[in-house]
DRENKOL-599189 format. One record per residue: x negated, y, z of N, C-alpha, C in turn; residue in one letter. Coordinates in steps of 0.1 Angstrom, whole numbers, padded with zeros to 4 digits, always signed. Layout:
N
XYZXYZXYZA;...
% end
This chain:
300
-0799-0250+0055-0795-0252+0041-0781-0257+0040X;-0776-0269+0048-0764-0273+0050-0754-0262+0056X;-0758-0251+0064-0749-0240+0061-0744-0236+0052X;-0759-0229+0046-0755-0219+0036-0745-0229+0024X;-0750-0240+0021-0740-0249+0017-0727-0247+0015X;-0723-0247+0030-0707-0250+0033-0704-0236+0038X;-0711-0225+0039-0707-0214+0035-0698-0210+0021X;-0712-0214+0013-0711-0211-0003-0697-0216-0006X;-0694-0231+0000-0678-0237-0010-0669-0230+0001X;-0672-0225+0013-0658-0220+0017-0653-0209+0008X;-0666-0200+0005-0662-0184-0001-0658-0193-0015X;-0666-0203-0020-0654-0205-0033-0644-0206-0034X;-0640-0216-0020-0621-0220-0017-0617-0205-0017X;-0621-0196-0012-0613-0186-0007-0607-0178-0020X;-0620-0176-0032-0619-0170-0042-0609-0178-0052X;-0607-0191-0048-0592-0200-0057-0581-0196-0054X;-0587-0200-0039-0570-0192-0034-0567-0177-0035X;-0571-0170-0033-0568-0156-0038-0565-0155-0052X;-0573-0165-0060-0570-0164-0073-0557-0167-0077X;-0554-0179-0071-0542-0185-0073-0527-0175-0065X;-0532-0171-0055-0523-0162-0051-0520-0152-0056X;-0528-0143-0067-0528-0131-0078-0517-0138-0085X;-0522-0149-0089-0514-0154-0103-0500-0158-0100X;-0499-0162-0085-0487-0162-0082-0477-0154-0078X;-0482-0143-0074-0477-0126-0072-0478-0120-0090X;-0483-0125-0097-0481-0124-0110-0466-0124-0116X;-0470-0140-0112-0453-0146-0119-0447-0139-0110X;-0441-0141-0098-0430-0132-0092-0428-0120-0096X;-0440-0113-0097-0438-0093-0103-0432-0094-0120X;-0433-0106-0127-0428-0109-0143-0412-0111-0138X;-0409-0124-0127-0398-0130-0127-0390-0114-0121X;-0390-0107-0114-0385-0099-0105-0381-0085-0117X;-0392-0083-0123-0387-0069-0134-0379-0075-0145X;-0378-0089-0148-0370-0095-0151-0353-0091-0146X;-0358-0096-0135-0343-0096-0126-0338-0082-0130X;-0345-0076-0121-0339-0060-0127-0337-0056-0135X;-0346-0063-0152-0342-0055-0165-0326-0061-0168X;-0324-0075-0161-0316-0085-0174-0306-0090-0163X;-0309-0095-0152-0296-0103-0145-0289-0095-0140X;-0296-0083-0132-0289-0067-0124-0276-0063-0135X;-0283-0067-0148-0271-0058-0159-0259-0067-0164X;-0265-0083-0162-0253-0088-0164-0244-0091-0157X;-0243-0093-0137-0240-0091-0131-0229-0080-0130X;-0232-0066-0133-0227-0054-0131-0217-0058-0147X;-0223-0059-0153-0211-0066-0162-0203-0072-0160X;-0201-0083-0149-0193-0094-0151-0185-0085-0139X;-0189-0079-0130-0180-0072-0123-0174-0061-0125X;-0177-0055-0136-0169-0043-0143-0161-0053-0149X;-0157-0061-0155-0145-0070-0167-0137-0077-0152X;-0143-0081-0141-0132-0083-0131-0126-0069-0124X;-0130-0062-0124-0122-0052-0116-0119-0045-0128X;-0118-0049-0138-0112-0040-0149-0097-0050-0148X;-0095-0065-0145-0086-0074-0144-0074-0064-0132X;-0085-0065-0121-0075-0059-0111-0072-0046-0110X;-0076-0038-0119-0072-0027-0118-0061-0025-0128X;-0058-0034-0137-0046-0039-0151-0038-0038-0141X;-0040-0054-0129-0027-0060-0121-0020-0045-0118X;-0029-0034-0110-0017-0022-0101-0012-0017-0115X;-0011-0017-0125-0002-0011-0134-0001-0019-0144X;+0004-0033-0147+0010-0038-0157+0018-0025-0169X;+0015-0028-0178+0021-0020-0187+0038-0032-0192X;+0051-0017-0194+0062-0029-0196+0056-0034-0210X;+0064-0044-0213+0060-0050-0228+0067-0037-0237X;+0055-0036-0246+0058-0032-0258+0055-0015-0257X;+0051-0010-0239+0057-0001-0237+0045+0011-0227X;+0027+0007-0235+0019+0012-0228+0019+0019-0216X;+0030+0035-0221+0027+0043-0207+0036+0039-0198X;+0045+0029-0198+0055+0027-0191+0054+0014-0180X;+0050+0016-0164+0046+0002-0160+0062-0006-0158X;+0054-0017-0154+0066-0028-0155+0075-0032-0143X;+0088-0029-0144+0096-0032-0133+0097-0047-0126X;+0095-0048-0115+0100-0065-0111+0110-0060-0097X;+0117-0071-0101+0126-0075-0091+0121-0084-0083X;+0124-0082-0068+0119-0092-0059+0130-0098-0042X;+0137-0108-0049+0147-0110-0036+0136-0119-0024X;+0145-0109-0014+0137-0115-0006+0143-0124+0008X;+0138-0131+0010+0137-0144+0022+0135-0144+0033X;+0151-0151+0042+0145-0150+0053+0147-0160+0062X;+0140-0160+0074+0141-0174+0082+0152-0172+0093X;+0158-0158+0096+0165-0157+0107+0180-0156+0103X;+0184-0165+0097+0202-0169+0095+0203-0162+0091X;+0199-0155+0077+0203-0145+0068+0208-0134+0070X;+0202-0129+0084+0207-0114+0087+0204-0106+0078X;+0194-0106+0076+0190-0094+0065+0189-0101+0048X;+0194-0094+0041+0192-0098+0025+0192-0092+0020X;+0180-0087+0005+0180-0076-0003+0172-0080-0011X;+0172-0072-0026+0166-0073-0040+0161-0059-0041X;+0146-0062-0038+0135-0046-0041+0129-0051-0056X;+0127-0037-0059+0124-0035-0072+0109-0026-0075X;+0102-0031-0079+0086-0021-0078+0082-0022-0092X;+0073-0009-0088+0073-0005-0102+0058+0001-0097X;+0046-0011-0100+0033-0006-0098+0034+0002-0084X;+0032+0011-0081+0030+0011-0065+0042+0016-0062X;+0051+0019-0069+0064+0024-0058+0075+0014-0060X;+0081+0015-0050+0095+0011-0049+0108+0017-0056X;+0110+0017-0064+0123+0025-0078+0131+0018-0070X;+0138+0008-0066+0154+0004-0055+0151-0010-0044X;+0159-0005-0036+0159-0013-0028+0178-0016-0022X;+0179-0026-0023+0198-0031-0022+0196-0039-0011X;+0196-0039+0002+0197-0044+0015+0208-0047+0021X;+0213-0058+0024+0223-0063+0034+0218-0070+0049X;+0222-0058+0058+0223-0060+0075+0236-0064+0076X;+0232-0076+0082+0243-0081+0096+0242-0079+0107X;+0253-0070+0118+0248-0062+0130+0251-0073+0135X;+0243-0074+0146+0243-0083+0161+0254-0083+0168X;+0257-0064+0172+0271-0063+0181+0284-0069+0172X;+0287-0064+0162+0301-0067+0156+0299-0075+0142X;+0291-0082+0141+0284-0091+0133+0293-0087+0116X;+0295-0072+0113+0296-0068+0101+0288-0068+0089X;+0287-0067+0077+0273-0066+0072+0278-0051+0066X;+0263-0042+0065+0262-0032+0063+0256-0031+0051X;+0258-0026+0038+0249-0025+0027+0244-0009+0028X;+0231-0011+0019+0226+0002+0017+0215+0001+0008X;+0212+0013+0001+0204+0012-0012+0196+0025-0012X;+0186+0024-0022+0179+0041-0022+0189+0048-0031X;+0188+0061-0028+0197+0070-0034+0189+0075-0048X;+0195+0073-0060+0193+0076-0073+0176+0081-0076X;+0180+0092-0064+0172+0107-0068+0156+0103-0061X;+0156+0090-0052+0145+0088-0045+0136+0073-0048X;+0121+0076-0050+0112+0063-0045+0105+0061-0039X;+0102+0051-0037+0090+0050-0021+0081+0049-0026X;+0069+0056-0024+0054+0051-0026+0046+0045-0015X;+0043+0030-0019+0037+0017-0013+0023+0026-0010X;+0019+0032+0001+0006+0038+0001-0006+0030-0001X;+0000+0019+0004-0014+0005+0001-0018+0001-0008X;-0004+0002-0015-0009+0002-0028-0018+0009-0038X;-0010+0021-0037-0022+0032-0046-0034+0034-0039X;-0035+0031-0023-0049+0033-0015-0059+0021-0023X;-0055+0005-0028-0063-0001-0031-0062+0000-0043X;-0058+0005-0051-0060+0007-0068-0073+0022-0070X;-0074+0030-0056-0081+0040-0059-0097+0033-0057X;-0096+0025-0046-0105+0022-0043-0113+0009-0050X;-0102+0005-0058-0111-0005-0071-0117+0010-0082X;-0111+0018-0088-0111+0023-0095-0125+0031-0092X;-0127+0037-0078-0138+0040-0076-0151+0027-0076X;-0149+0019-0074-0159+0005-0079-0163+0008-0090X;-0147+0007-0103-0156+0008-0113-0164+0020-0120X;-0160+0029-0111-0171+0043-0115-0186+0039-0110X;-0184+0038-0099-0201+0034-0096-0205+0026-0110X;-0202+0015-0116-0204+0004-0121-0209+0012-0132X;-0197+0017-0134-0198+0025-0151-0210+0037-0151X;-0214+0041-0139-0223+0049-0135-0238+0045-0144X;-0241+0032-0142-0253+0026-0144-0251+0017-0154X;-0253+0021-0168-0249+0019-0182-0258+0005-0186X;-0260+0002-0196-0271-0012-0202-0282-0008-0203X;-0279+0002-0201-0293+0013-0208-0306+0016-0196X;-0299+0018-0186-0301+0027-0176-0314+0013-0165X;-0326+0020-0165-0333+0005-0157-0337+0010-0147X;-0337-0001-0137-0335-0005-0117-0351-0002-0117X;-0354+0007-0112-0366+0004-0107-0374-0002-0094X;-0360-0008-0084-0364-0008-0074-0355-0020-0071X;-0354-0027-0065-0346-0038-0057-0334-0028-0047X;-0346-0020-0037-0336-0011-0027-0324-0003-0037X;-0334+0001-0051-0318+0008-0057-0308+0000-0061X;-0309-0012-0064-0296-0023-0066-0288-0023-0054X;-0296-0029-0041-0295-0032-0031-0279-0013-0028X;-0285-0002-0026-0279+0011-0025-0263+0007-0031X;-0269+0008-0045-0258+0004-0056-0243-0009-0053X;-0247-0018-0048-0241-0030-0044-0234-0027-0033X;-0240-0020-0020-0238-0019-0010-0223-0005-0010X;-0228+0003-0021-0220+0012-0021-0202+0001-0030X;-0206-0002-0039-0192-0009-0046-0187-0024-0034X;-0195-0030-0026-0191-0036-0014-0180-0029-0005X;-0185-0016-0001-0177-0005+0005-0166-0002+0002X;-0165-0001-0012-0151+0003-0016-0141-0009-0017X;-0145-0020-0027-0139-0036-0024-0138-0038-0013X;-0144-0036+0001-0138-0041+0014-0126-0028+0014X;-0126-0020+0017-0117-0006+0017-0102-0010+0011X;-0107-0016-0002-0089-0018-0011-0087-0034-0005X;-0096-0044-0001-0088-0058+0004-0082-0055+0018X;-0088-0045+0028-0081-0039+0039-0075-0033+0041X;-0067-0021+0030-0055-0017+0028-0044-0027+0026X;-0049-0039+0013-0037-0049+0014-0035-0058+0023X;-0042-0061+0032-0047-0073+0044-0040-0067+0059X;-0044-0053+0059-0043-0046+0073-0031-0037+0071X;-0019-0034+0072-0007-0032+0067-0010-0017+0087X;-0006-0005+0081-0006+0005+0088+0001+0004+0105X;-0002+0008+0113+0002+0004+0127+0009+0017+0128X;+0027+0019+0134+0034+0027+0135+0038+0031+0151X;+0037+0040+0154+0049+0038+0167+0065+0038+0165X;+0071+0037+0171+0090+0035+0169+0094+0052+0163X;+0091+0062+0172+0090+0075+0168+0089+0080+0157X;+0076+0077+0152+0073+0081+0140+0079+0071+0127X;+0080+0057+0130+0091+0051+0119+0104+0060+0119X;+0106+0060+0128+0124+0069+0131+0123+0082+0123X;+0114+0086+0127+0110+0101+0119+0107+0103+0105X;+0101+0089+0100+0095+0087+0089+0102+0091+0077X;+0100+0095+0061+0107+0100+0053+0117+0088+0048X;+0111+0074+0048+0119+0061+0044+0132+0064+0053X;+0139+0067+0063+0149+0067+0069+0161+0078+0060X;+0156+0085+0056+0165+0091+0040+0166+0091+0030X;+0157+0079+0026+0161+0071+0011+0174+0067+0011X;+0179+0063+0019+0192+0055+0019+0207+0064+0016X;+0214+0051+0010+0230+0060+0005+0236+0046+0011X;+0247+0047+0018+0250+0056+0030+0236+0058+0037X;+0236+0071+0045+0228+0072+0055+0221+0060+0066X;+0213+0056+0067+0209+0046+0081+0216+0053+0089X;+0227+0041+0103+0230+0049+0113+0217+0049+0122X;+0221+0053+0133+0209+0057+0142+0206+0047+0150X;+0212+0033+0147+0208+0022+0156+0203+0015+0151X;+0201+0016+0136+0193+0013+0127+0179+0017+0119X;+0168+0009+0121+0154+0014+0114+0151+0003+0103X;+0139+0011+0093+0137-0001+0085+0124+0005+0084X;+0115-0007+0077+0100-0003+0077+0099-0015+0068X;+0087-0012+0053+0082-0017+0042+0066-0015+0043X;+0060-0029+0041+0052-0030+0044+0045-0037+0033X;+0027-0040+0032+0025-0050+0029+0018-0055+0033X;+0017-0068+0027+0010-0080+0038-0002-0087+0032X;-0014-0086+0030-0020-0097+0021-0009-0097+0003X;-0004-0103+0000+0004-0102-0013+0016-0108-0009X;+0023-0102+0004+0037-0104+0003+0040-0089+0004X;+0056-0086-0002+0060-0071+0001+0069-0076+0015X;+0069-0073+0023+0072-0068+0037+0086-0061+0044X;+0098-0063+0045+0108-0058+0051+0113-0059+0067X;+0112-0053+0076+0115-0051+0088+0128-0046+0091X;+0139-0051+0099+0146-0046+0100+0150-0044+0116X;+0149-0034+0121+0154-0031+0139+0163-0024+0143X;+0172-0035+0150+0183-0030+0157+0182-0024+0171X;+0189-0012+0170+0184-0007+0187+0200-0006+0198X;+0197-0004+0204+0208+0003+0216+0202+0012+0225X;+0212+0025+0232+0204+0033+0233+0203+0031+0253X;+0195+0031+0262+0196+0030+0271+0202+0042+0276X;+0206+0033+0290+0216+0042+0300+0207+0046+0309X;+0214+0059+0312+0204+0069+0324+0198+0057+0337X;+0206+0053+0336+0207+0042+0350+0199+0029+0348X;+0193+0028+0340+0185+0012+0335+0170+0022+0330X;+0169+0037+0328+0160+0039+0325+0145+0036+0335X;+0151+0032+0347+0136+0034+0356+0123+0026+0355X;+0123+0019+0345+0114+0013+0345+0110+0013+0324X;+0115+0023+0322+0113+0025+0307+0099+0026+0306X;+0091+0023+0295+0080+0017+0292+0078+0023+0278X;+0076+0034+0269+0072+0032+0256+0061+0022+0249X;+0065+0020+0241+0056+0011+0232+0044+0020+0224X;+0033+0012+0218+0026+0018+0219+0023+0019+0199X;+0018+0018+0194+0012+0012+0178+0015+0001+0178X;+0019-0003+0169+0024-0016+0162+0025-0015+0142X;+0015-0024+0136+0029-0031+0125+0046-0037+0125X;+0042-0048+0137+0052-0052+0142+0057-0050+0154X;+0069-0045+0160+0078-0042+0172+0085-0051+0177X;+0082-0061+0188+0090-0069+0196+0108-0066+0204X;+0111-0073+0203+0125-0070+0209+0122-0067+0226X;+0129-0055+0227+0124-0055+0244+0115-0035+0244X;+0107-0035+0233+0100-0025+0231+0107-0007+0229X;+0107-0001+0237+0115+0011+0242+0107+0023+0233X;+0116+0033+0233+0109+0047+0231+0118+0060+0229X;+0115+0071+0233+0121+0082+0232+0129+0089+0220X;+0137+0096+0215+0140+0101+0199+0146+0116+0207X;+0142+0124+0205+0151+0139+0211+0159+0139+0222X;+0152+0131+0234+0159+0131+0250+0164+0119+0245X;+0167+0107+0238+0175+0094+0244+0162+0085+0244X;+0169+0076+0251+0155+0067+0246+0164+0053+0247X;+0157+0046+0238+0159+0034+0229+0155+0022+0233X;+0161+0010+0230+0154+0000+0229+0158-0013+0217X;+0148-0017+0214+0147-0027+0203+0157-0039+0202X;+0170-0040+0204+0177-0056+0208+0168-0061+0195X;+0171-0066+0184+0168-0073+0174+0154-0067+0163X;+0149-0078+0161+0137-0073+0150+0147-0082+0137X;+0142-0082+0125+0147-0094+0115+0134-0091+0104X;+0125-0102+0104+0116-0093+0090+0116-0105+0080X;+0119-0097+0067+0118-0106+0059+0111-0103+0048X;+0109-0112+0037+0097-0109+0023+0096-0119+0014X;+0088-0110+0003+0085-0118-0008+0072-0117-0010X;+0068-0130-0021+0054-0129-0027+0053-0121-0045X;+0042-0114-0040+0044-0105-0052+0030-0113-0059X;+0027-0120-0068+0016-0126-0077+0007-0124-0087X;+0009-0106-0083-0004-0101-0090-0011-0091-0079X;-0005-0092-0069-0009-0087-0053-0021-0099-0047X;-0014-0116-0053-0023-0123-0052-0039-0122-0056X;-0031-0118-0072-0047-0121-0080-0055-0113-0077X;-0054-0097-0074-0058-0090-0068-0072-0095-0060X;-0064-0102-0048-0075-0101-0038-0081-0113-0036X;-0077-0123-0049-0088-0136-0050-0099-0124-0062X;-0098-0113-0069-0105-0109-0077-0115-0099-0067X;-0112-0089-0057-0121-0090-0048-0128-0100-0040X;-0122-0111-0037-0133-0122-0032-0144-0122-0040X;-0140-0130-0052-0153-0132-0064-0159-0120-0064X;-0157-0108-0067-0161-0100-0068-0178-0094-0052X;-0170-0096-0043-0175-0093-0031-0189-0107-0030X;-0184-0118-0034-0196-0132-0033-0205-0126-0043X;-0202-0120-0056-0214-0115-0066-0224-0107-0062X;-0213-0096-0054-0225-0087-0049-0234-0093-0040X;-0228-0097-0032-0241-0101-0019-0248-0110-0026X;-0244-0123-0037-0253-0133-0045-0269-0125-0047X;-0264-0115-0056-0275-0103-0063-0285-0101-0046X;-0277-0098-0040-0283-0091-0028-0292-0101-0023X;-0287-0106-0022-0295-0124-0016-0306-0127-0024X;-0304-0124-0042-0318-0127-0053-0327-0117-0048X;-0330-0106-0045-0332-0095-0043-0340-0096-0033X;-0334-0100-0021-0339-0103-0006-0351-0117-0002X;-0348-0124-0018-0359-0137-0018-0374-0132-0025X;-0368-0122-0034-0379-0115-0037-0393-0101-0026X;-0382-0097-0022-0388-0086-0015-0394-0090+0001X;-0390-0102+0005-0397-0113+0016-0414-0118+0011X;-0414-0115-0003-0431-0121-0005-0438-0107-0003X;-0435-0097-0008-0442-0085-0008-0434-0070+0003X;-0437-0076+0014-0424-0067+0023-0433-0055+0030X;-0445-0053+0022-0452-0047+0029-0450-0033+0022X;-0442-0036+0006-0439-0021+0000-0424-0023-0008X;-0425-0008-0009-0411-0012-0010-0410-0018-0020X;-0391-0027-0021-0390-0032-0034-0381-0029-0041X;
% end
């Protein structure tokens, strides 16, 4: 009889607990379609009005002057005795002038030189991370107020995809393109210039995280007789002095680097606006992931 007893109150406990466990898979299944009707949408809100911010910064409009973006001037700074000195001028992703002053190493002259009228540079990094915010906010804009998550994994899809693109535009600005000597030399920036660059002369524009980026390398060309132990260089952002390479049968080497730059401060806000941006999504991702750990046996 004391069995059946303590039979009988175990199957009661068990029937509590299950009960209570319904009721608590209850609340979660209320709290969770919650999530998905109402935080999912405000969320995707608050990240559509920031990358709507950073996607203003790549084209400031001039004042007064909608289709027209806004020129800045940017002198720029340097730590190596003022070999190099110049005032660039951007205009949303291109470069509209650049006014450079080289002082050569051999005959310590200074050499000016500027873009010629007819030419601008386009900052590829630039327009590479304005495409790649802009595609963010398509996804975003994809999935309206209207439009309801049925699934955790589809937020989860959704997030993962606009993550992708935000990392893509903060590593265009962060990770500045790796050149060989060759292909700088070759490059179309070497005929912007009025006077012509001489040939002992390279330049390379870069960017850096939110500084704009100027390089300047002096070469000399080696002698038949010192070539035996020539070495080309390989990829680089940056080229060390010492670093050799071929141009149409001569081959070169790097006497002098000089790089200098400025801070551009809406390059900044930029990629404090992907930060925030990038912590929201995975936040969501993380609400998501606390949910779908109670019931992981289907999908969520």
């Amino acid at each position: 009889m004391a069995l059946l007893a303590s039979q009988r109150l175990m199957l009661s406990d068990l029937s509590r607990m299950s009960a209570a466990s319904q009721a608590e898979r209850s609340v979660l299944e209320e709290e969770f379609k919650w999530l998905l009707k109402e935080e999912v949408h405000a969320v995707l809100k608050q990240l559509q009005d920031i990358l709507k911010e950073a996607s203003r910064r790549f084209s400031m409009p001039a004042s007064g002057l909608e289709s027209q973006v806004k020129q800045e001037n940017f002198i720029l700074g340097s730590s190596t005795m003022d070999q190099v000195k110049g005032v660039l001028t951007l205009q949303g992703e291109a470069l509209t002038q650049a006014d450079i002053n080289i002082k050569t190493a051999k005959s310590n002259q200074v050499l000016h030189f500027a873009f010629r009228d007819d030419k601008q540079w386009k900052m590829q990094q630039i327009q590479d991370a304005r495409n790649h915010v802009n595609q963010a906010l398509q996804l975003l804009n994809s999935r309206d107020e209207a439009y309801h998550f049925k699934t955790g994994a589809e937020v989860n899809k959704l997030m993962d995809a606009v993550m992708l693109q935000l990392t893509r535009a903060r590593n265009r600005l962060t990770t500045p393109a790796t050149m060989t000597l060759p292909e700088l030399a070759a490059s179309g920036l070497m005929k912007m210039f009025t006077p012509p660059m001489p040939g002992d002369v390279m330049v390379n524009f870069y960017i850096n995280l939110s500084k704009l980026c100027l390089t300047v390398y002096q070469l000399h060309v080696l002698q038949p007789n010192t070539t035996k132990n020539f070495k080309p260089a390989g990829s680089s952002v940056l080229h060390n002095p010492g670093s050799m390479f071929e141009l149409n049968n001569t081959k070169f080497e790097v006497s002098h680097v000089h790089k200098v730059e400025c801070v551009v401060p809406w390059l900044n806000d930029t990629l404090v606006f992907f930060t925030i941006s990038l912590q929201l999504c995975q936040q969501l991702k993380d609400k998501i992931s606390v949910f779908s750990s109670y019931w992981n046996y289907r999908p969520f």
